[in-house]
N, C-alpha and C positions, 0 to 999 in steps of 0.2 A: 448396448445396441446390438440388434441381432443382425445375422447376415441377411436379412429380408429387405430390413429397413434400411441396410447401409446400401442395396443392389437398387432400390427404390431412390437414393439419395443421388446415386451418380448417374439414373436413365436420367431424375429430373435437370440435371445440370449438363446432362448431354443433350436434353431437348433444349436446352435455352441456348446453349452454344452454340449448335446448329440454326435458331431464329438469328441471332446476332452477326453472323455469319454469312447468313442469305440475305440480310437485312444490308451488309458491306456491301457485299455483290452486286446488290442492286443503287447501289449510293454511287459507289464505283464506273456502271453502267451510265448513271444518272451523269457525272460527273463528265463522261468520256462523249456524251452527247450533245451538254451544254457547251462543252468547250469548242467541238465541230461545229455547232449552228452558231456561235459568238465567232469564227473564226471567217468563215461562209458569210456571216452577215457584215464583216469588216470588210471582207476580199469583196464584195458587191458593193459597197459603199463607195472605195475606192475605183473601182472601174466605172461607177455611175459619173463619178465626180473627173476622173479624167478625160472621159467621152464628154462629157458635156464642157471642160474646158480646153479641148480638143477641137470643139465643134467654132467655124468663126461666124453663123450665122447671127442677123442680129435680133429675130427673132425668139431665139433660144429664153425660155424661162423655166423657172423651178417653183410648180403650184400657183402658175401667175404672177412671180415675183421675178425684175430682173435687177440686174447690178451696173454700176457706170459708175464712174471716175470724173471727178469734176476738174477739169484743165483750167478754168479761168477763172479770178477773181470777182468776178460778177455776181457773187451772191453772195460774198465777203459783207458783214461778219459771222450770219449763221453758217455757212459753208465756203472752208477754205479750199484750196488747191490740194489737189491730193483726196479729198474726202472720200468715202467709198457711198454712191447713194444706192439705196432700196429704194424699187420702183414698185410699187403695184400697176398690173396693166389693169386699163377700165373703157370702158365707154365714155367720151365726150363728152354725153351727156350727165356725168356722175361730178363733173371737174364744176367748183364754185369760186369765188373771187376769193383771195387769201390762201388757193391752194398750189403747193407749190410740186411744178409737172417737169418733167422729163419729156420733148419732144423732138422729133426729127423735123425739121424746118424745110428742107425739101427732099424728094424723094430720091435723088439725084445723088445725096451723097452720104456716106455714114455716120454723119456727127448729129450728138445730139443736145441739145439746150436742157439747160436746167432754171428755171425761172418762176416766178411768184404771178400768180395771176392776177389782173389787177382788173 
């Protein structure tokens, strides 16, 4: 092997080691970004969810959905005491016989019924 082809041998392995290289750098780069915006998108997450269980309105929903707690045995045995319910909020007029609602019974005080429409 001459000294031409041996001078030829180590630019092409110096070009490749230099791509692999900047190929790191940018993985690295890559890496140090995703970590920020995963980190950023938990830290928001969490201040969404504190505020909002923070907040005592009773109002408050998440995409039209709220949450409630059933105190009473009155809907024993599909739901017991303790259960946590998912409401969709809707229109009156969407509510049919066999559907079972979440309502405030009068407007006077916070409680709310959980019941089968019949």
């Amino acid at each position: 092997m001459s000294f031409t082809e041996m001078s030829d041998e180590v630019k092409e392995t110096a070009v490749e080691g230099d791509s692999h290289s900047g190929k790191a750098v940018g993985l690295a780069v890559l890496r140090v970004f995703r970590n920020i915006f995963i980190y950023l998108l938990a830290i928001c997450i969490i201040i969404a969810a504190l505020i909002f269980a923070a907040d005592r309105s009773n109002d408050k929903s998440i995409f039209g959905y709220r949450y409630y707690t059933v105190l009473t045995p009155s809907m024993e045995p599909e739901l017991s005491v303790g259960d946590l319910v998912i409401v969709r909020v809707c229109d009156a007029d969407e509510i049919e016989v066999d559907d079972v609602i979440t309502f405030n019974p009068s407007s006077d005080y916070d409680t709310y019924l959980t019941h089968r429409v019949t």
